[in-house]
PyMOL CGO cylinders between C-alpha atoms (Angstrom):
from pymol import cmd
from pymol.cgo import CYLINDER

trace = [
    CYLINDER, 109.02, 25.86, 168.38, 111.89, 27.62, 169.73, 0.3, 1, 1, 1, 1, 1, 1,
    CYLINDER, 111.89, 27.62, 169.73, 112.38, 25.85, 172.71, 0.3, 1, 1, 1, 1, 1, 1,
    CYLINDER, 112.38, 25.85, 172.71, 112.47, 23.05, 170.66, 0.3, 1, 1, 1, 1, 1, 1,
    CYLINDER, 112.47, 23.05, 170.66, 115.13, 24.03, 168.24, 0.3, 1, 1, 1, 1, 1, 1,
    CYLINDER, 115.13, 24.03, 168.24, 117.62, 25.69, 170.58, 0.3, 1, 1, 1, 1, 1, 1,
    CYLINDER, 117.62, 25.69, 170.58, 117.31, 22.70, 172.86, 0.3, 1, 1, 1, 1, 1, 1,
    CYLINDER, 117.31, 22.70, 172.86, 118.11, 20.58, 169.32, 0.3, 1, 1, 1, 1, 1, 1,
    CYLINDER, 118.11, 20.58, 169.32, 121.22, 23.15, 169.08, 0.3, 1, 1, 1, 1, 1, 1,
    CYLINDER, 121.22, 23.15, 169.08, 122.39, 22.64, 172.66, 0.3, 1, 1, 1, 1, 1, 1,
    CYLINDER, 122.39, 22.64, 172.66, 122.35, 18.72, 172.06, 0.3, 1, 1, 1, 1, 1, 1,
    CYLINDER, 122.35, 18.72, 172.06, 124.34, 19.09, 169.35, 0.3, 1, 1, 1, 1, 1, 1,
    CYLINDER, 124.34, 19.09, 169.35, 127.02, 21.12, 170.66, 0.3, 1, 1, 1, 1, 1, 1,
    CYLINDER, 127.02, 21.12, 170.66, 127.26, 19.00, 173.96, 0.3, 1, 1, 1, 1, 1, 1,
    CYLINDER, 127.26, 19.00, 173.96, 127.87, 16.09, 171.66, 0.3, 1, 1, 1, 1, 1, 1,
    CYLINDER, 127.87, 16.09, 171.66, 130.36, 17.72, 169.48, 0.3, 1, 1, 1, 1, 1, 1,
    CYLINDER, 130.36, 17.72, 169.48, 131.96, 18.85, 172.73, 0.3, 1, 1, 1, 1, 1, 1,
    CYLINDER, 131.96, 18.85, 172.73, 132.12, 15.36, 173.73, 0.3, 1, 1, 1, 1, 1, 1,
    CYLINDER, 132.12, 15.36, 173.73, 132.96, 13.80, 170.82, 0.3, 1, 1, 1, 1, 1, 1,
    CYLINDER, 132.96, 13.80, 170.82, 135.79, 16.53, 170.27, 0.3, 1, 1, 1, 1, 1, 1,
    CYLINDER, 135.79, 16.53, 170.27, 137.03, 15.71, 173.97, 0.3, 1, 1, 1, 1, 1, 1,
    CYLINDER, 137.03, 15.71, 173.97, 136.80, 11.88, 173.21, 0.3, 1, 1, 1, 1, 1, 1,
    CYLINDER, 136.80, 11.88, 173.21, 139.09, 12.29, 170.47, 0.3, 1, 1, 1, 1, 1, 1,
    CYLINDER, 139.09, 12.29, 170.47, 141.85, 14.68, 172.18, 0.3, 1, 1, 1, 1, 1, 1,
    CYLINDER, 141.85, 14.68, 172.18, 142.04, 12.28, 174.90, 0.3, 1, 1, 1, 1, 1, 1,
    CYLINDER, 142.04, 12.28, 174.90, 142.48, 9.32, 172.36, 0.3, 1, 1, 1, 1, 1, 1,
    CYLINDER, 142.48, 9.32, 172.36, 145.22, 11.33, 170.83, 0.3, 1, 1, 1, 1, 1, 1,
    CYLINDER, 145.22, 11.33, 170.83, 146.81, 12.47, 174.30, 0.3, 1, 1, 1, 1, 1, 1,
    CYLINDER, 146.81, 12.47, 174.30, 147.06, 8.10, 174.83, 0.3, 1, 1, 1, 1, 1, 1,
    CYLINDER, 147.06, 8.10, 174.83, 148.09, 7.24, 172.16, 0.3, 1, 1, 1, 1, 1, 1,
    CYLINDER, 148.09, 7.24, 172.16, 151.15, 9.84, 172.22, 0.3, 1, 1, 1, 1, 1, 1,
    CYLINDER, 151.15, 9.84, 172.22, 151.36, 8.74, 175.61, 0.3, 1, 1, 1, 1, 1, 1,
    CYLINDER, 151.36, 8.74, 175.61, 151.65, 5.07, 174.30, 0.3, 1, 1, 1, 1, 1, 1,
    CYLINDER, 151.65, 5.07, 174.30, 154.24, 5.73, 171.35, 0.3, 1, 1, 1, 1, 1, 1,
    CYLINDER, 154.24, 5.73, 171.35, 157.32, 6.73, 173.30, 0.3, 1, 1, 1, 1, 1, 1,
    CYLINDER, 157.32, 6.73, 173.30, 158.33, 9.56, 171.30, 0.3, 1, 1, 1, 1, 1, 1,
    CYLINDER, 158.33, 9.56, 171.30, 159.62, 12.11, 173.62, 0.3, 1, 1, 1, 1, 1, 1,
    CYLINDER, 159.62, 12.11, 173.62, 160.25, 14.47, 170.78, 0.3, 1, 1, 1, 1, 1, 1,
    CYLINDER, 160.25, 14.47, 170.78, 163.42, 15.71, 168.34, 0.3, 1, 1, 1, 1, 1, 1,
    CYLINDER, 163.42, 15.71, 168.34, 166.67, 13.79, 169.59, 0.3, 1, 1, 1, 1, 1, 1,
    CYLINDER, 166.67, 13.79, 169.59, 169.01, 16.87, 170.20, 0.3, 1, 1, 1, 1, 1, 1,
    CYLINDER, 169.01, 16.87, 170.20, 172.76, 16.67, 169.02, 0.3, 1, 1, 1, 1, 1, 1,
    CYLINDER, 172.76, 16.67, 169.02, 174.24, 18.31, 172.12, 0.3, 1, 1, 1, 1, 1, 1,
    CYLINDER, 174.24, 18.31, 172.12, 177.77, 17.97, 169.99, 0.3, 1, 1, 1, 1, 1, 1,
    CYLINDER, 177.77, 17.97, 169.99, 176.36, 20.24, 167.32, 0.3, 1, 1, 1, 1, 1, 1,
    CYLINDER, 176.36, 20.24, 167.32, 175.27, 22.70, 169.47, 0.3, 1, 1, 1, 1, 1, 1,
    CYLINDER, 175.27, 22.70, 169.47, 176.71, 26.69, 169.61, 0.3, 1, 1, 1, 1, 1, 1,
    CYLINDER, 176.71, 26.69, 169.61, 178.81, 26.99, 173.06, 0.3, 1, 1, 1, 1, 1, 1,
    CYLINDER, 178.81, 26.99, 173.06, 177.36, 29.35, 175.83, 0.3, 1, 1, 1, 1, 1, 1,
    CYLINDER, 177.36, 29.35, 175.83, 180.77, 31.59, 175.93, 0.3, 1, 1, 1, 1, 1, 1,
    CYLINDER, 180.77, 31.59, 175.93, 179.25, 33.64, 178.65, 0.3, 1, 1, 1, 1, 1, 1,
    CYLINDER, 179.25, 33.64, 178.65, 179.35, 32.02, 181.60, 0.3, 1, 1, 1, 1, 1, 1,
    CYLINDER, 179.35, 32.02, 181.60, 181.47, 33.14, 184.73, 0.3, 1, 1, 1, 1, 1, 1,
    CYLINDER, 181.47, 33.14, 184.73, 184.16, 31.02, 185.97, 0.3, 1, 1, 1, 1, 1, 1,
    CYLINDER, 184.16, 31.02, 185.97, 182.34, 29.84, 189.30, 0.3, 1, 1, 1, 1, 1, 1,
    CYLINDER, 182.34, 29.84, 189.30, 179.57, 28.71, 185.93, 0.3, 1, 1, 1, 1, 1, 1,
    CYLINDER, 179.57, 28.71, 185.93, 181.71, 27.09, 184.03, 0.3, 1, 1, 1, 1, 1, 1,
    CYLINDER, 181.71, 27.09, 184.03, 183.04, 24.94, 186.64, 0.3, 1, 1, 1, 1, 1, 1,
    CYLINDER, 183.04, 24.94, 186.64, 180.10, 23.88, 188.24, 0.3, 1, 1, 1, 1, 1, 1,
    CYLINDER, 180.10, 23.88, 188.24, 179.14, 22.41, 184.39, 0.3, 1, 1, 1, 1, 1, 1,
    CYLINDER, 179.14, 22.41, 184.39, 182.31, 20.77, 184.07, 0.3, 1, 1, 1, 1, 1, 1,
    CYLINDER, 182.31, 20.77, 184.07, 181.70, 19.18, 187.72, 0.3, 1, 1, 1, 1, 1, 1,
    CYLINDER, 181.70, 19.18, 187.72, 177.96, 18.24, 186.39, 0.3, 1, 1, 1, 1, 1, 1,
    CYLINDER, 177.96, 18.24, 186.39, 179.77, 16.88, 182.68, 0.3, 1, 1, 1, 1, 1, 1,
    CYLINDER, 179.77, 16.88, 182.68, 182.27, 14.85, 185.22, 0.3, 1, 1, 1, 1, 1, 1,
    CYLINDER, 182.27, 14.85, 185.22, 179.39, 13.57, 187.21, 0.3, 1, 1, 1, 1, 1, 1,
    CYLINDER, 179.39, 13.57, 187.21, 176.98, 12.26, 184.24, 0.3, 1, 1, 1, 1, 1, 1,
    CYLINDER, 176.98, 12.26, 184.24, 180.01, 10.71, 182.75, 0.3, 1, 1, 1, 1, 1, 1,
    CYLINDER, 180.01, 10.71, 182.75, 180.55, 8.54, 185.75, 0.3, 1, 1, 1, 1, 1, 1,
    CYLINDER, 180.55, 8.54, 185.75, 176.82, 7.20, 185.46, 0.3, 1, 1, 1, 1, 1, 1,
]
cmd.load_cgo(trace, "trace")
């Protein structure tokens, strides 16, 4: 009778193991399928990095310059 029952147990958990993996990958498509990348970020409102050297901040100004273009 023991067989029995832990093979009943084992069944169960490979189908609740299935069925839980079924429904993360339904979940994983159907963020996949909404679009939403996440928060929108306010770059404007965001605390300036006062730290950087000089060779640093120009390189960012060049890279500002540069997305501006496109």
């Amino acid at each position: 009778m023991a067989k029995s029952q832990n093979a009943f147990i084992k069944k169960q958990k490979e189908q609740e193991r299935a069925k839980k993996k079924k429904e993360k990958q339904e979940k994983k498509e159907a963020r996949k399928s909404a679009g939403n990348n996440g928060a929108e970020i306010d770059w404007d409102s965001a605390p300036v990095n006062k730290t950087l050297s000089k060779d640093e901040e120009r390189q960012k100004e060049q890279n500002e310059k540069q997305s501006n273009n496109q």
